[in-house]
C-alpha positions in Angstrom: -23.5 -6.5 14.3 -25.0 -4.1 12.2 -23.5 -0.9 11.3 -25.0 1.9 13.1 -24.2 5.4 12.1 -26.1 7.1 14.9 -26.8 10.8 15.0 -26.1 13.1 11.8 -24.2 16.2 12.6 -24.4 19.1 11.0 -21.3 20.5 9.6 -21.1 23.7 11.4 -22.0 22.2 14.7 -18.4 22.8 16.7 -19.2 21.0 20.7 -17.3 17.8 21.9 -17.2 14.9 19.1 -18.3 11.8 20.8 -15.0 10.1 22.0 -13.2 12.1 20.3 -9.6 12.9 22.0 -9.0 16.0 23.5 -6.0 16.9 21.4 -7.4 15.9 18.5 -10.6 18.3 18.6 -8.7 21.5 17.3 -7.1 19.2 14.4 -10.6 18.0 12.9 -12.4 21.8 13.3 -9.2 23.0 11.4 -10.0 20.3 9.0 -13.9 21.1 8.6 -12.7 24.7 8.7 -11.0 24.0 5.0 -12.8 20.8 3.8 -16.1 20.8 5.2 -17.9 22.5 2.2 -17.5 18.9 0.8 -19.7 16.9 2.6 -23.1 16.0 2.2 -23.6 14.1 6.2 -21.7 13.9 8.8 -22.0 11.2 11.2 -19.6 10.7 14.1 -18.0 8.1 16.6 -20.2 5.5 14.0 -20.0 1.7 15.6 -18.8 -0.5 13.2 -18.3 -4.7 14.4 -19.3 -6.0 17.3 -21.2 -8.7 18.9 -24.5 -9.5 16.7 -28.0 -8.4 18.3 -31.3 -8.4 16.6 -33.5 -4.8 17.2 -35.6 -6.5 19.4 -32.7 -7.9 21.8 -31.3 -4.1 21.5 -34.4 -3.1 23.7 -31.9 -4.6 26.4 -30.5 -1.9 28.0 -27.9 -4.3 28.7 -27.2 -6.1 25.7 -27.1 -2.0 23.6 -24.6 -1.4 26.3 -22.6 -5.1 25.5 -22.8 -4.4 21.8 -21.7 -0.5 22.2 -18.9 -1.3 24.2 -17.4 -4.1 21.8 -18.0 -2.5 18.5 -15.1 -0.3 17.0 -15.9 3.2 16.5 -14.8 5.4 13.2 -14.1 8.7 14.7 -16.5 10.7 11.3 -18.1 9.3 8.9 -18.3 11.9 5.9 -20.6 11.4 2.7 -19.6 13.4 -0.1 -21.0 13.5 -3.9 -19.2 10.7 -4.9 -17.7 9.0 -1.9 -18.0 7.7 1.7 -14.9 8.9 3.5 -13.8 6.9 6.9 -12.0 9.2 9.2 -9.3 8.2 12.1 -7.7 12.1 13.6 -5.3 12.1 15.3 -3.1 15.0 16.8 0.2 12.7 16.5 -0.5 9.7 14.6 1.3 6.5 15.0 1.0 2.7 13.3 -2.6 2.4 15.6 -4.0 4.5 13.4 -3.3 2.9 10.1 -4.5 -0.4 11.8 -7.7 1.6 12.9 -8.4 2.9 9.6 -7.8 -0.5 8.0 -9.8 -2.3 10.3 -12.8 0.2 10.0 -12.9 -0.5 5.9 -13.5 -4.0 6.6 -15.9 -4.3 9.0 -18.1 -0.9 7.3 -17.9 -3.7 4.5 -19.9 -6.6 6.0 -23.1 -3.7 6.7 -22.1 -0.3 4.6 -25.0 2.3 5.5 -24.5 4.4 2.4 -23.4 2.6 -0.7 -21.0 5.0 -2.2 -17.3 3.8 -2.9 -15.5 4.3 0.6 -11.8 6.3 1.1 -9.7 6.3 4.3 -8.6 9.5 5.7 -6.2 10.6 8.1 -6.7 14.0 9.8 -3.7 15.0 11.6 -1.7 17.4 13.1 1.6 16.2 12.3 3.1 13.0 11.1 6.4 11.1 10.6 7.0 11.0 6.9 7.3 6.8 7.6 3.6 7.4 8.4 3.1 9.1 5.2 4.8 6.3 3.0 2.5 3.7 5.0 -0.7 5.3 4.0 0.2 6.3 0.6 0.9 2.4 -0.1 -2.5 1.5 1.5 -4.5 4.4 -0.2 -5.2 5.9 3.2 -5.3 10.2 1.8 -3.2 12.2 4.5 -4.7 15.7 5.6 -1.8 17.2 8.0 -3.7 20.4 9.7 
């Protein structure tokens, strides 16, 4: 299925992320707080995979909701100047997150919606330092808030 970023946010705009976790609300506005100068757009919960539809068989309320359901969802999407940054936060991250992030850089790949060079970032609160020696060997950037 086609990538589909869905509504920009602005970057001072502070309600409920779309399925974003509860506990990991406070860690991503601590994050904007310090790093949100940087970006350009701001999408969030962007579906990513999923079951192919065209536009037309989208107009089916229940086909959008089959297609919505199964595709994976990045938690932000962040463009910067030079970059496309893919974003899994996480109060307490654990191995699901690294498999998230992963995940989301290859499907973003079959139907990227900006064509900028894409990084994988992890927003957390606090994380093991095995965490931290996993990303660092898959290039994921670490931001512990």
């Amino acid at each position: 299925m086609p990538t589909d970023l869905g509504e920009k946010f602005s970057i001072d705009w502070r309600g409920d992320p779309p399925h974003m976790l509860d506990p990991d609300v406070p860690v991503w506005y601590r994050f904007l707080e310090i790093y949100g100068h940087l970006f350009n757009n701001l999408w969030y919960d962007v579906c990513v995979g999923g079951p192919f539809f065209t536009q037309e068989e989208l107009r089916d309320p229940l086909k959008k909701m089959w297609y919505q359901n199964l595709a994976k969802r990045i938690d932000a999407l962040a463009e910067v100047d030079k970059e496309i940054w893919i974003i899994e936060v996480s109060s307490d991250p654990g191995l699901r997150a690294i498999g998230q992030l992963s995940s989301y850089q290859i499907l973003w790949n079959l139907d990227p919606r900006v064509i900028k060079p894409e990084k994988l970032i992890l927003v957390a609160g606090t994380i093991e330092t095995d965490m931290l020696t996993v990303a660092g060997s898959l290039s994921i950037q670490c931001y512990i808030i």
